[in-house]
C-alpha positions in Angstrom: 0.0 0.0 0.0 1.8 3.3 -1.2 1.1 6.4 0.5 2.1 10.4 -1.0 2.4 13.2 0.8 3.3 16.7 -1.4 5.9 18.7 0.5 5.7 22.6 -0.6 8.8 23.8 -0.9 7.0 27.4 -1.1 8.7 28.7 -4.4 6.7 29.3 -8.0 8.6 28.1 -10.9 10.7 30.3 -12.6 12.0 28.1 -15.5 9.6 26.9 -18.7 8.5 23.2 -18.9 9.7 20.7 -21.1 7.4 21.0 -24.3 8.7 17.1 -25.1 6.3 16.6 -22.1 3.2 18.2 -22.1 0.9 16.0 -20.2 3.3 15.0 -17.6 5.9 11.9 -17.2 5.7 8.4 -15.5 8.9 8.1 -13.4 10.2 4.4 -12.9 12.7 4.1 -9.9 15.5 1.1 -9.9 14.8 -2.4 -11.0 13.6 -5.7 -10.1 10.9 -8.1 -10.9 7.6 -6.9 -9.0 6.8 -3.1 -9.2 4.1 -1.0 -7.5 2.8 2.3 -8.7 0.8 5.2 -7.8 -1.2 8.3 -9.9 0.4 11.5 -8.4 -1.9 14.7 -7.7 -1.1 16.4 -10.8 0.0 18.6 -11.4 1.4 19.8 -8.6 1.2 23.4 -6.9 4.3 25.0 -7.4 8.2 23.7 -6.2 8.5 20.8 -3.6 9.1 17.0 -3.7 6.7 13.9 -3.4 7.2 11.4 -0.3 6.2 7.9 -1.3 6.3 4.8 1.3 4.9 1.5 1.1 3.3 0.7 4.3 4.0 -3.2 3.0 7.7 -3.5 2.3 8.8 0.0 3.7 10.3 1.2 0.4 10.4 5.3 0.3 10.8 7.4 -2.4 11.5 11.5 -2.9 10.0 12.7 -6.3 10.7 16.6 -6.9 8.8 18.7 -8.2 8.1 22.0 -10.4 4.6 23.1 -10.2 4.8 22.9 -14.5 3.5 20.7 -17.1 6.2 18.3 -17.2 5.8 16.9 -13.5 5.5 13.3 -12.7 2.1 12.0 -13.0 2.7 8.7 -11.4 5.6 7.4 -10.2 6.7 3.2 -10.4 8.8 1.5 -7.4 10.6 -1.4 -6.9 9.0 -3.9 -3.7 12.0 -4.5 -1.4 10.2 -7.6 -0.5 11.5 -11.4 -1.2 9.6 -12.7 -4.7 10.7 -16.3 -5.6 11.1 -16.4 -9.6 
């Protein structure tokens, strides 16, 4: 179960988005063979960072932020639990 919390880091965004990215990006962190993922609020309100944490495996995850068009939307981590092949 992944929870997010938005941290404002209080600042407006002062540099222009990346126009390859218009709707947003899907961030994948590390590898391995079972994944979980989460929809971010998006976009989000202006500079700061997304806190992820699984309450299962206790995997956490810091996703920044700019408050533009080219945020992450959702974001994909590994599960540090054990998964037989």
């Amino acid at each position: 179960m992944l929870k997010v919390e938005w941290i404002d880091g209080g600042r407006e965004p002062t540099q222009k988005p990346n126009p390859d990215y218009p709707d947003g990006i899907d961030v994948k962190i590390g590898g391995g063979p079972v994944f979980c993922m989460i929809d971010l609020p998006y976009p989000a309100k202006r500079i700061g960072h997304y806190l992820i944490q699984c309450d299962t495996c206790h995997t956490t995850a810091l996703i920044t932020t700019a408050g533009r068009p080219d945020d992450p939307r959702s974001v994909k981590i590994p599960c540090k639990r054990r998964h037989d092949a």
